[in-house]
Phi, psi and omega in degrees: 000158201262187184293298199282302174309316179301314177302344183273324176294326170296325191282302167327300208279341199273320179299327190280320180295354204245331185274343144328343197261315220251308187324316177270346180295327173271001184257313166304257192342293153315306185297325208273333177272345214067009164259111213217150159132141162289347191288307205277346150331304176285313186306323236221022164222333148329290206273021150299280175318308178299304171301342168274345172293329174317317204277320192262009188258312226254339215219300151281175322339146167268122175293177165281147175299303180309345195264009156291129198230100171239072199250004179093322184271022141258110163260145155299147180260150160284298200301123143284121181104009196276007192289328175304315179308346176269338213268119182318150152265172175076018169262143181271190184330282187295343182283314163280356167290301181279027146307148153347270187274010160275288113026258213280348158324288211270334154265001154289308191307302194312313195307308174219075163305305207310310188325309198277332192272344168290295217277327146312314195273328197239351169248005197015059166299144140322130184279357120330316194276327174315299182299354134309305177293318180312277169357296195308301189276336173327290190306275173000292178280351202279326204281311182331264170349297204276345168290338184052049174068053145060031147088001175297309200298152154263346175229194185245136203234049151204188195245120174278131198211128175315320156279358165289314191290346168298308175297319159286347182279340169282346172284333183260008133328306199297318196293306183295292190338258211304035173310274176358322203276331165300312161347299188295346160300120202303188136099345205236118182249149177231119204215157180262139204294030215215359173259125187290140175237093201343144189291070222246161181320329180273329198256350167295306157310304170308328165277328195279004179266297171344268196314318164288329128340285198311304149336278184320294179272008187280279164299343169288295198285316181287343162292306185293357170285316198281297187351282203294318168283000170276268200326335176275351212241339173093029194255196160298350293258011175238016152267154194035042161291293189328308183296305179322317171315270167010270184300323195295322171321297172283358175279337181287287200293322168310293203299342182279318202260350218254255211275319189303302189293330181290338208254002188208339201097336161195172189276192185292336187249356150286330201290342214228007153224033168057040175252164207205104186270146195236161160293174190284346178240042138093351188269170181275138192311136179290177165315289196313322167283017172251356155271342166298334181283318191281316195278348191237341198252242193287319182300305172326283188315300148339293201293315182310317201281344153343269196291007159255342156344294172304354194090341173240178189305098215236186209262352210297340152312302185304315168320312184279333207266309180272001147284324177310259192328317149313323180293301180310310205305295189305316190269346208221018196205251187217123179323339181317325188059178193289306157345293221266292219278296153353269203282346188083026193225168197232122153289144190220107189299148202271002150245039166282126180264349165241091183283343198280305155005294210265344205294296187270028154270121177263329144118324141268126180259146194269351206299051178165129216327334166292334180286325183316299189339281184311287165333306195277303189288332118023268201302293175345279194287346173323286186324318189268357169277332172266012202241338211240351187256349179292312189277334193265338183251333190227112164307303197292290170355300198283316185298311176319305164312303182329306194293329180307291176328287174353277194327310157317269167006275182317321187288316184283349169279296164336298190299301196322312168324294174334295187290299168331319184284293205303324188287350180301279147012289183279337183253013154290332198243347178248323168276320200082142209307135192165141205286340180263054157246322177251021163359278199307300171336294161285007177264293176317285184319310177290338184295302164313317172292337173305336185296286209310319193307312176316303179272024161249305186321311179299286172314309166286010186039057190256113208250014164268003166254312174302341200265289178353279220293308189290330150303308175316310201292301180295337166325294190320279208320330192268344167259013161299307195321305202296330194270332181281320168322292179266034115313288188299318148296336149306323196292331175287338213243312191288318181302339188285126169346131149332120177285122173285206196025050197272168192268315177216142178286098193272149182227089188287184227243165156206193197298157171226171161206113200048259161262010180286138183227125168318156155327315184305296168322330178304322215267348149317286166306333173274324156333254191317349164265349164265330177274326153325275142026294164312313189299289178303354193252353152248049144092039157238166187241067157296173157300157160236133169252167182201110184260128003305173208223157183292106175262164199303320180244059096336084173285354188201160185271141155340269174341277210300322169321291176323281205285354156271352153303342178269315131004305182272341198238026182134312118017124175291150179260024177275325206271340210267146158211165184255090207255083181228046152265343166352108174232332169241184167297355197275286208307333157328296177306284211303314156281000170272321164311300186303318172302323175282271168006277188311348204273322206087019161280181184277149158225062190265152189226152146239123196247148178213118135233204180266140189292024131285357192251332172311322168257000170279322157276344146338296186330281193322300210297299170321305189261024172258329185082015158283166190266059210248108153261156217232138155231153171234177194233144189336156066027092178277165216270340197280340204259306180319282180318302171303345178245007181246293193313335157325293188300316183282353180263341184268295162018278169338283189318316204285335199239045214285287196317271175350280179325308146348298181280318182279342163313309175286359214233266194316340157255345152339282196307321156283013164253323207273322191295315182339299222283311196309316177278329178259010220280000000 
């Protein structure tokens, strides 16, 4: 590389090694201004990098001392405008571009354009004052240069030069006009900092890196602090270094993650993006949540990392596996993160004069598919780190568990198969014939058949049959992944306790016959007669809607059916109201909202249906903008495969495209190894 790349690159490997150092200085500062946001992050990580460019374009390479000519006959120029003078005659356009002494003009005017347009756009200086500061550092590096770095050098070995200083103070000129054009950058909120703001998932996260930061170097700079003063002092300075870490760490991690938050309310990275964890009515946390807190959150992680610290084999995968599974929890579930969930405790900003306020902001929705995603593979890798930490301190052990896991697996795939065929089976014979009762069925069959394909291919070496067949498998496997993902996290998601003081309880509607209402529906309505129930027994009156609508082999619309059945098993009817223009959930929702509306009610919802059905109306709720938790109510077990696999195909269908695409990438990509192996 030539001079000018290795300076960009130096500059560049010198700003990223530098934004750790900068990173909690800049997070107090931004919140303390109200300008937040990654966009405005990266400018202001941008513009990092660009102070190391002043340095490493004006100032390196640095020369050898012997290799200085301190003969006097580097002078400063003075004369302004002397750049002309340098300049060939008789060059045309193109010609005076590529001079020299233009050339180097017109990339001084360039180096600080950046200037003008940072210190404008992020410090909102008077553009004066920006041309001022341009003018300050230009002379700032010119003196440097002529000073021979302020005299360490005994002469000066680049040139001060008077059209330099011109020229940059006309690039950060330049600069302020095209500030405006940084505006346009995404990413950047501006709010006033002295207004309490929802509690949302980035800023939450943004403390909890503060606090981990904060550890970190905390353990890192004082051993290395002792380092360089053993070494300067003529001591040992590599003995108990390990143990020195150690303790500064955990001394960090007590006093930071610990001791602070007991002592003030919250840790240093709560302090600096203004939040605060309270008990759920809002008082402040006993001791102990605040070690439950310490021992589940940012402290967990620490303390694994500890014994590889020491040199031995040590937890510190688990540590990475459970800041993973903690991130998720916080981006795709609830800012409480595990830690909050742990201690019983919530967060709230810490300039709310009403803390209560902020108490049913959840700062996230867990309400989607991604979260499942995320949330399950979380849990995975938590699982396969300790299964891999297991094996790294007792071998035999660990191999042994490993083989158990395998086994599991393998076994527990069998059986699913198994259940999957019977259950197909039965509700082929209790529902009747119709492709979604036999989902489960039709799935098992097709997995299977890729196998076979697979293996007739394989024996005939046919590899126009082997690359389809390994594609189909791999199709499968990735929509194994998604469907175990919303099984398992929906089955978790349907189960959580009702959130209370909701304005009404919705009950979506399914088939009836005539005035009979099925089992499945029953345990719906009662759900939701239960969660009534709750409500009343601490002095509130929500509503109960009963949502559905008169399907074709129908006599009565759903909803009237629902509610006298509800009526009947208790249900005040002052409280009951009736939604049977209905024909799917979405339109459930939408009309029980529009019905509330129309009341002059609240429309915060808790909807009960059954829990293969629970995170697909969740999905919906979501992207309807309701204020909705979806609970579900049992199942029979013979029905649950085949009607969750429904739900997860309708799931897919709301995303056709998206899904589409990542299907078709995962049987390329499997199909494309097929052929690269057997070709």
């Amino acid at each position: 590389m030539e001079g000018f790349s290795v300076s960009a690159v130096l500059a560049v490997f010198l700003g990223l090694m530098l934004l750790p150092l900068v990173f909690i200085p800049y997070i107090a500062w931004s919140f303390r201004r109200g300008t937040t946001g990654p966009g405005h992050a990266l400018i202001c990580a941008a513009g990092l990098v660009y102070l190391m460019a002043l340095w490493t374009y004006t100032i390196v390479p640095l020369p050898r001392v012997e290799d200085l000519v301190c003969d006097g006959t580097l002078r400063a120029q003075l004369l302004p405008l002397h750049f002309l003078s340098d300049i060939a005659p008789g060059r045309g356009p193109a010609g005076l571009l590529a001079d020299p002494a233009v050339r180097q003009v017109v990339l001084n005017v360039a180096l600080f354009v950046p200037l003008g347009m940072l210190t404008r756009h992020l410090f909102r200086w008077h553009p004066l004052t920006c041309l001022a500061s341009g003018l300050v550092v230009s002379l700032l590096i010119e003196l440097t240069q002529l000073t021979g770095i302020w005299w360490i050098y005994p002469c000066a070995f680049r040139l001060f030069d008077t059209d330099d200083l011109l020229a940059n103070t006309l690039g950060a000129a330049i600069g302020v006009g095209l500030a405006p054009v940084l505006r346009l950058a995404p990413g950047q909120h501006a709010r006033p900092a002295d207004q309490p703001q929802p509690v949302r998932p980035l800023r939450r996260l943004t403390g909890m890196a503060v606090d981990l930061l904060s550890v970190l170097l905390v353990g890192v700079g004082v051993p290395l602090g002792m380092r360089i003063t053993l070494y300067v002092l003529g001591r040992d300075y590599e003995a108990h270094s390990a143990l020195i870490q150690v303790a500064a760490t955990l001394t960090a991690a007590v006093g930071l993650l610990l001791v602070l938050p007991a002592a003030t309310g919250a840790t240093l990275g709560q302090h600096l993006v203004y939040l605060r964890p309270v008990r759920p009515d809002g008082g402040p946390p006993g001791w102990h949540q605040w070690v439950v807190r310490f021992l589940t959150g940012a402290g967990a992680y620490v303390l694994l990392g500890l014994p590889g610290d020491l040199g031995s084999v040590g937890t510190d995968q688990i540590g990475s596996a459970w800041a993973v599974l903690s991130a998720s929890v916080v981006m795709f579930v609830n800012t409480r993160g595990i830690s909050g969930y742990a201690s019983g405790l919530v967060l709230v900003d810490s300039r709310d004069d009403a803390p209560a306020h902020g108490l049913r902001q959840r700062g996230t929705d867990p309400r989607r598919l991604s979260s499942a995603v995320f949330i399950v593979g979380g849990v995975s890798y938590l699982g396969i780190s300790v299964l891999l930490t297991v094996v790294a301190l007792s071998p035999a052990v660990g191999i042994g568990l490993a083989g158990v896991t395998a086994a599991g697996l393998v076994l527990t795939n069998v059986a699913l198969a198994g259940y999957l065929v019977y259950a197909g089976i039965v509700a082929v014979r209790h529902e009747g014939r119709s492709l979604g009762n036999a989902l489960s069925l039709l799935a098992v069959v097709g997995v299977l058949g890729l196998v076979l394909i697979l293996a007739v291919g394989v024996l005939l070496d046919w590899t126009w049959l082997i690359v389809p067949a390994v594609a189909g498998l791999a199709v499968s496997a990735h929509l194994g992944l998604l469907l175990g993902a919303f099984v398992l996290y929906g089955a978790g998601y349907a189960r959580l306790p009702a959130q209370p003081g909701m304005d009404a309880i919705v009950v979506l509607g399914s088939r009836v016959y005539g005035d009979r209402v099925p089992p499945l529906l029953a345990a719906r309505i009662t759900k939701g007669l239960e969660i009534l129930a709750a409500e009343k027994a601490q002095g509130r009156r929500p509503l109960l809607v009963l949502s559905g609508g008169q399907g074709p082999d129908e006599t009565a619309p759903e909803g009237e059916v629902m509610a006298t059945y509800a009526v009947g098993a208790g249900a005040d009817s002052d409280l009951v109201r009736v939604e049977s223009a209905s024909r799917n959930t979405q339109e459930n929702l939408a009309l029980s909202r529009d019905l509330l509306v129309d009341e002059g009610r609240g429309t915060s919802l808790v909807v009960t249906t059954n829990d293969f059905h629970a995170f697909r109306a969740a999905i919906i709720a979501r992207e309807l903008g309701l204020d909705a938790q979806v609970v579900g109510a049992p199942t029979a077990r013979y029905y649950f495969p085949s009607a969750v696999l429904r739900e997860f195909v309708g799931v897919l269908a709301r995303s056709p495209l998206l899904h589409g695409v990542l299907a078709g990438l995962v049987a390329v990509v499997g199909g494309g190894l097929a052929w690269l192996v057997t070709r």
